[in-house]
C-alpha positions in Angstrom: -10.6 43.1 159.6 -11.1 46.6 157.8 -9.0 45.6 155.0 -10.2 42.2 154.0 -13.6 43.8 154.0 -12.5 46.5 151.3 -11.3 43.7 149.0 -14.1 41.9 149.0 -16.4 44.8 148.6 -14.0 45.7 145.3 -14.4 42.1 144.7 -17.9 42.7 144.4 -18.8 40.3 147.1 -21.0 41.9 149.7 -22.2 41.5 152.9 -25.8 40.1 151.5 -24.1 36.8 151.1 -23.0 34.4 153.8 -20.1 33.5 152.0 -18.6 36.9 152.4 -18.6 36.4 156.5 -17.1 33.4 155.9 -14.5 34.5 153.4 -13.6 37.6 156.0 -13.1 34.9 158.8 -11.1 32.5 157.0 -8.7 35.1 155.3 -8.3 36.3 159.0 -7.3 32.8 159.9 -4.5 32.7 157.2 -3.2 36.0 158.1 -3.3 35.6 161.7 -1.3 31.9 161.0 0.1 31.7 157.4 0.8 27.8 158.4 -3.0 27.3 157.7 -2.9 27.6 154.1 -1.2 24.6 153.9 -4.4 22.6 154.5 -7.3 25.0 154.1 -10.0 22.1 154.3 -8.4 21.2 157.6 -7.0 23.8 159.1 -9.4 26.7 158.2 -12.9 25.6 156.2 -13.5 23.0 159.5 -12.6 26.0 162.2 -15.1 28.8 160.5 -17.8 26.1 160.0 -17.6 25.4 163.8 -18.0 29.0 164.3 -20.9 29.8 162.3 -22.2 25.9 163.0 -22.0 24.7 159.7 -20.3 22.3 157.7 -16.7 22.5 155.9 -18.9 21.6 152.8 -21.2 24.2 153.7 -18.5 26.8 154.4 -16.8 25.9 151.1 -20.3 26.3 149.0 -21.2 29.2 150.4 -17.9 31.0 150.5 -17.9 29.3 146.3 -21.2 31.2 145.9 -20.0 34.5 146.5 -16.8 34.2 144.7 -19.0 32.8 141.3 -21.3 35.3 141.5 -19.3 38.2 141.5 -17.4 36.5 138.9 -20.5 36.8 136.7 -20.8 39.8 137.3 -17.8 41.7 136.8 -14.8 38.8 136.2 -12.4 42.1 135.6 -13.4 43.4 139.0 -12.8 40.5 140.5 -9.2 40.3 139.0 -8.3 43.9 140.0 -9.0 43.3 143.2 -7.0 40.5 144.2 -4.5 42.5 141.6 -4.2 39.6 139.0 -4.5 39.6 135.1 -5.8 36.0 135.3 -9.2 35.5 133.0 -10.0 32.3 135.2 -12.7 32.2 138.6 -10.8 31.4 141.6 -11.4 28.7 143.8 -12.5 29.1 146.9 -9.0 27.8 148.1 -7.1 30.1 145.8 -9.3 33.9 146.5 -8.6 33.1 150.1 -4.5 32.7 149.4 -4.6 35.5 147.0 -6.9 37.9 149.7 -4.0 37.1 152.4 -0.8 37.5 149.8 -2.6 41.3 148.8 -2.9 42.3 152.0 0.9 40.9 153.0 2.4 42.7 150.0 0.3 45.9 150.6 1.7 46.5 154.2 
């Protein structure tokens, strides 16, 4: 999806890191059934690994990866992309949710 893609590329998470495909596929899954983000670990992290034949730990690392790196990077980058003012890294849990609500509230 187009518009998941811009927001992590503002994120500064690129394509060069698996976790970005993984992130793209799992926000997907959240906006395509909102009822997922109830149990991410469950209901989405188990689903993408079978898809790209990895693990739900593996899927969560990877996707963790991404997220800390660009935090490292440019924290205030990261924060103006999901549109937040917080000073903390997201989870892996919490960028996907906060990917999803953007997109939902930019419609």
């Amino acid at each position: 999806m187009l518009d998941i893609e811009l927001i992590l590329h503002s994120a500064g998470i690129t394509s060069n890191y698996i976790g970005y495909w993984l992130l793209d596929s799992a926000v997907e899954m959240v906006m395509a059934d909102p009822s997922l983000a109830d149990n991410l670990v469950e209901g989405v992290y188990r689903t993408v690994g079978e898809k790209y034949e990895i693990s739900f730990v593996s899927v969560e690392r990877n996707m963790h990866t991404a997220i800390k790196r660009a935090w490292e990077v440019a924290p205030l980058r990261v924060n103006k992309a999901l549109g937040r003012s917080r000073v903390w890294r997201p989870t892996a849990s919490e960028f996907i949710l906060l990917v999803a609500e953007k997109l939902k509230t930019d419609r």
